[in-house]
N, C-alpha and C positions, 0 to 999 in steps of 0.2 A: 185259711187261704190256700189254694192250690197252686199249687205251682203244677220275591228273589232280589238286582241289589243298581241304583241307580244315584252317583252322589247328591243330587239335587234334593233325591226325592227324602232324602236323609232329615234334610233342614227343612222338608213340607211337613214332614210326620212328627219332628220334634216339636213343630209349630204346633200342633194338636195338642200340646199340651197346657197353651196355653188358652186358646179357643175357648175354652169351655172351663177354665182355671178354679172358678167358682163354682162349680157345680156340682164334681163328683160323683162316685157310683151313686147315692142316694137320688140323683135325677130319677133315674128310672124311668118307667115310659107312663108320665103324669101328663104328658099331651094330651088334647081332648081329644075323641078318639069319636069319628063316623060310624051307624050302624053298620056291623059287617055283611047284612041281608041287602043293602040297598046298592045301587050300581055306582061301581067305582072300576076306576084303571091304574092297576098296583105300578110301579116304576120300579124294574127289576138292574142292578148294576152289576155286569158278570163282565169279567175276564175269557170266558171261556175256558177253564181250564183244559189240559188234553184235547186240544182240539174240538171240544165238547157245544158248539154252537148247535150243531143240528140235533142231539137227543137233548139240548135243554127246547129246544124249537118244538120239538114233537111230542115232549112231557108237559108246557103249556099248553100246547092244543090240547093235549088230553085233561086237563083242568079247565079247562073255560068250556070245553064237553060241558062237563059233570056243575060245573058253578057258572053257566050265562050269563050273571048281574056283574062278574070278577072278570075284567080283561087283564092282561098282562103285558106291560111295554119291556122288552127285553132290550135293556139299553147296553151298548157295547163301550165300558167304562173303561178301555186300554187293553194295552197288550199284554199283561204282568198283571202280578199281584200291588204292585209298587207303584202304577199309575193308576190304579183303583181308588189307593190308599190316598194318590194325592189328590186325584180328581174329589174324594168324599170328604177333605181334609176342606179343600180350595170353597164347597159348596157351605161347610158349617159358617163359613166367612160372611155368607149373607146370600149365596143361591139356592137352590131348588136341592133341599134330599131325600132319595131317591126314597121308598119304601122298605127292599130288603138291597143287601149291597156283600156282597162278597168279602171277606175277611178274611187275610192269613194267617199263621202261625205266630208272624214277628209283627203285626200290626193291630189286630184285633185287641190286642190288652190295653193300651194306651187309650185307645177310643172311650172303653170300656170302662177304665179307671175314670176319665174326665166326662161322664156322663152324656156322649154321645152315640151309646151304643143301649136301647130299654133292655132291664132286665125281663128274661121271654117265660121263667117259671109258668105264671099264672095266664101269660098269651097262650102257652104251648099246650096246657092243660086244657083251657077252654075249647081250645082246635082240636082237641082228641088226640096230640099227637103221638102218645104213649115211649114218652119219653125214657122209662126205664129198660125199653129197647134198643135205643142206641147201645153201641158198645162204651160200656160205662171210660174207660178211660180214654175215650176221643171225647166222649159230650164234657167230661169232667175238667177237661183241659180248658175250658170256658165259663170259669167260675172264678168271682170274686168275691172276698166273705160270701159266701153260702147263696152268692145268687149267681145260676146262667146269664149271659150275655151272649150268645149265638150257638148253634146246633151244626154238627160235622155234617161235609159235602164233598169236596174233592179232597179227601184225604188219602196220605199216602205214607210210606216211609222210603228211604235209601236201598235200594237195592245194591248187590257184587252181582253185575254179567260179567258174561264170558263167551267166548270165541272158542265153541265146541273143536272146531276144525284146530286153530294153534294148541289149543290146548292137547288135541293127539299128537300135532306134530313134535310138539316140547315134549312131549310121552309124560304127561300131565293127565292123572287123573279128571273123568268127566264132573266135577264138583269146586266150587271153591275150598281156599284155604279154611282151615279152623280157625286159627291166629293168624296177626299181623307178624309177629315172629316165623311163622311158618311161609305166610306171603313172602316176607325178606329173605330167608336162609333158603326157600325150596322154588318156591313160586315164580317171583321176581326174575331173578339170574336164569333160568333154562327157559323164559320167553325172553329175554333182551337179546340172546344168544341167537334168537330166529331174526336179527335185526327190526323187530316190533316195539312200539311202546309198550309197556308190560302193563301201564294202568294209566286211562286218561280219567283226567278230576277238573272240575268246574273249576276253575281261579277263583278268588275271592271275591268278585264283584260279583260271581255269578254266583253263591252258594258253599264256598268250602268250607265254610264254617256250620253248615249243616251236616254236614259229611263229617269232618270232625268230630264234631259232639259224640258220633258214636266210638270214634277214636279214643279218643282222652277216657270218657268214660270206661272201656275196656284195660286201660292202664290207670286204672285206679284215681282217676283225677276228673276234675267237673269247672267248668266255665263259674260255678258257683253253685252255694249248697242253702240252699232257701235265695234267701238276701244277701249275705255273704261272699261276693267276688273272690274264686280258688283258684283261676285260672292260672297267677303267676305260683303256686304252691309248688313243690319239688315232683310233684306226679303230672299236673300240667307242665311244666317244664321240660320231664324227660317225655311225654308225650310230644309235643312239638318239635321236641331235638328229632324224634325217630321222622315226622315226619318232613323237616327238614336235611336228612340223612337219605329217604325217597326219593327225593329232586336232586339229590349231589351228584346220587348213583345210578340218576337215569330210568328209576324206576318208575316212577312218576312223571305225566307233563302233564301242566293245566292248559285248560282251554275255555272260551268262553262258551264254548256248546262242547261237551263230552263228548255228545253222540256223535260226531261227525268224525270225528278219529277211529271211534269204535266202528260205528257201520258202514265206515270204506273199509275196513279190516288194516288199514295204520295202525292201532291198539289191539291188544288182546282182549283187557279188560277194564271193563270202567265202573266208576261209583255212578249213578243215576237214581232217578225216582222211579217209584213201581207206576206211577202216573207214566210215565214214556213206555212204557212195555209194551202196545200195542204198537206203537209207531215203530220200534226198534224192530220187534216180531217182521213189521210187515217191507222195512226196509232194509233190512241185513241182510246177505248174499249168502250166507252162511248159517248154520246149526248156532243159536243164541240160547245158551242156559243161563241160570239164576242160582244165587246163593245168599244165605245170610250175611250180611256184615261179621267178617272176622273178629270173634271173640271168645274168650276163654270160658269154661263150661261155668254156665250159673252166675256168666257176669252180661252187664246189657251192655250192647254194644251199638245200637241200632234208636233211634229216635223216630220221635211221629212229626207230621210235616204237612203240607198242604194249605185246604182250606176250610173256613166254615161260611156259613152265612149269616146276618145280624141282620138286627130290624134297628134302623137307628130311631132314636128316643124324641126326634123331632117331626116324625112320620104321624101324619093323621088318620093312618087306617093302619094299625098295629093290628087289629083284631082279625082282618083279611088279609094282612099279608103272614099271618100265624096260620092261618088254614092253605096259603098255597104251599108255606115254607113246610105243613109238615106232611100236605101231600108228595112235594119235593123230592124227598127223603123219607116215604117210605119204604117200605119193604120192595114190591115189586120195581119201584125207579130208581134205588139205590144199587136196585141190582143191574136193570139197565144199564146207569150213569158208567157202572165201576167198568162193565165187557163192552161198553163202548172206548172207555177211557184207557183201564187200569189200575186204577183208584179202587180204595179199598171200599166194599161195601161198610155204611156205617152203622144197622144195624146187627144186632147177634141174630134178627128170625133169617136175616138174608144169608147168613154164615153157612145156616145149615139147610138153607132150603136145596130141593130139586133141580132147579135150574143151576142155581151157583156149582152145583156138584157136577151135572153136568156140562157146564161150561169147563171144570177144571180138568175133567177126563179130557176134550179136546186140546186143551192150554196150560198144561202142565206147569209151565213158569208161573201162572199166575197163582197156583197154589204155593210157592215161596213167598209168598207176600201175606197170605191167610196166614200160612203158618208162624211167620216172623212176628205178627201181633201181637203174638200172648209175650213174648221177649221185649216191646218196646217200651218205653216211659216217656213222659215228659219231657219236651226240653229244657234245660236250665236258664231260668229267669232273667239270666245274663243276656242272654240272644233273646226271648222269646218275650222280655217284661220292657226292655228298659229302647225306648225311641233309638231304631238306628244300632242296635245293637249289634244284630251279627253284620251288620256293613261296618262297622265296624273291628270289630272281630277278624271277620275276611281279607279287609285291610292287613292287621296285623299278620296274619298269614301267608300272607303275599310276601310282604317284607322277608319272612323268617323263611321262603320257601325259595326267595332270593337269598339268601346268605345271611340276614340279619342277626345281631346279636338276638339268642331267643329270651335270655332270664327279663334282658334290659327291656326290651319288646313287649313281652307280656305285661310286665310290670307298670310300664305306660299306660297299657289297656286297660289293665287291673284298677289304678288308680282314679281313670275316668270314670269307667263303668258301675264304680262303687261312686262316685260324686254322684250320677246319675242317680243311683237309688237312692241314695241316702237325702237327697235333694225335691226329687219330683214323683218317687214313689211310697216310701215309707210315710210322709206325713200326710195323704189322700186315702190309706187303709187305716181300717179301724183296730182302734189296739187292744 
């Protein structure tokens, strides 16, 4: 086995776990399944990531081009990942699901574990979709015992911008920090000094605990190490104390939208997705660079993030919606998707091809996000396996970014989040 934020949506998504209670990964996609030659209208549920409505608009018309019998209804399933998740959650209950349905980071597994998500192996294969070009550790991150359950699409990771202009003024080199320790003793204090925010962060409901992960992780600590909740451990701990230490001193202020501090130039610098880099590019008033997430050489500091897309297991045309999902995503529209978006192209031909190279001669920043790849991993099972987790999480962050005791706080989280596994995950995987 391999290893955004709404309270409602918390106890929709937990509800999935019971939905489908008896099923399990071994469902698979044993539906009877329509010939895929014969005329059919796939039922597409997208969020739109990145503002992404019109090049997913203009990648089906290019598909119903090339496949006439295959229409595609682009259904507009919420505004988030998190009303997707509920709306496809609210549907398993006894309405209409959809053909392929959009899937995030911290929801996809769940479905996936309780047998509402077909395993797509033998779909994907038959669609030609030559799957061993995905970049192996985006598609990989969609595996339960040794079977896929959805294929990468708006995928992204955490980006450090910065505010080229403050950052001369502070007489701040044009690059982000190395470390978080260099952010605190160098970084921090000669922008708060220009009376700026030195760094705006998503509050918890909105993602802090995606931002995180690559924190903790650079100080030696992890939300959990397989199944094993480590979060309250003494390297999680002193991770949170620093970034409880952020907020004391001003260095830090959350916000429900990041970007909006940053791109009135109120912040200097902020944590975001390499998914917003076109929008920040085209609305900051100012010189916008990019940098790795702060961390020490040879340690990952940086997580992957976004989305995938599934074919849920109750679909009767599996076998056409494999041939749009892996036109979707290939080569030429993955590269589309990404310089429309931001989003990281999700196969390796797209990485190196022509166009990607010359879109990054014009776009420079987007080449920190290429490069940060080879540095990210997984995120830990804690946020990314268990219903609700990193809203969870986030929560706790919040408290601790208020002033909460941090050992006592984690500790809390700790204790639930291993119930959770220990409960609703571990006895669904085979041993």
């Amino acid at each position: 086995m391999k290893l955004k934020k709404i309270a409602v949506v918390a106890s929709a998504i937990s509800l999935s776990l019971t939905l489908a209670a008896c099923s399990g990964t071994g469902s698979g996609s044993e539906t009877a399944q329509n010939d895929p030659n014969q005329e059919v209208t796939l039922d597409f549920w997208s969020n739109h990531p990145g503002n992404s409505k019109p090049i997913e608009e203009e990648m089906i018309k290019a598909f119903e081009a090339e496949n006439p019998k295959i229409k595609i209804k682009l259904t507009d399933a919420g505004k988030n990942y998190e009303e997707v998740a509920q709306k496809f959650n609210a549907a398993l209950s006894g309405g209409q699901v959809p053909d392929l349905v959009v899937a995030s980071d911290v929801n996809w597994y769940n479905f996936a574990l309780n047998g509402n998500f077909a395993k797509i192996d033998d779909l994907m294969k038959k669609a030609d979709a030559k799957t061993d070009d995905y970049v192996e550790s985006l598609y990989d991150e969609y595996t339960i015992d040794d079977a896929h359950f959805a294929v990468p699409y708006a995928r992204s990771t955490p980006l450090f911008y910065f505010n080229k202009d403050l950052f001369a003024k502070a007489g701040l080199p044009a690059k982000g920090p190395a470390t978080w320790q260099e952010w605190n003793d160098v970084y921090a204090p000669k922008l708060k000094a220009l009376g700026v925010i030195p760094l705006s962060i998503p509050d918890g409901s909105n993602y802090m605990d995606w931002y995180f992960q690559g924190m903790i992780w650079s100080m030696d600590g992890a939300y959990s190490k397989d199944l094993d909740v480590t979060i309250a451990d003494d390297a999680g701990v002193q991770a949170a104390s620093f970034l409880q230490s952020q907020f004391k001193n001003g260095y830090f202020q959350a916000a429900k939208d990041s970007v909006v501090p940053f791109s009135t130039g109120q912040a200097a610098t902020m944590l975001q997705s390499t998914g917003s880099l076109r929008g920040v590019e085209k609305d900051g008033k100012f010189a916008v660079g990019t940098a790795f997430l702060p961390a020490p050489e040879g340690k990952s500091g940086v997580s992957t993030g976004g989305a995938g897309i599934a074919i849920p297991a109750k679909s009767k045309n599996q076998a056409a919606a494999a041939k749009f999902l892996a036109f979707l995503t290939n080569t030429d529209n993955t590269i589309k998707f990404s310089q429309a978006t931001g989003y990281m192209p999700v196969r390796t031909s797209a990485l190196s091809d022509e166009k990607t190279k010359a879109y990054i001669a014009q776009h420079p920043n987007f080449e920190t996000a290429i490069k940060q790849l080879p540095h990210t991993k997984a995120q830990d099972a804690a946020r990314a396996y268990v219903a609700g987790g990193g809203m969870k999480i986030g929560a706790a962050l919040d408290k601790i970014a208020q002033g909460a005791d941090v050992k006592a706080t984690l500790q809390t989280l700790a204790d639930d989040l291993q119930k959770q596994i220990d409960t609703q995950i571990k006895p669904k995987l085979k041993k």
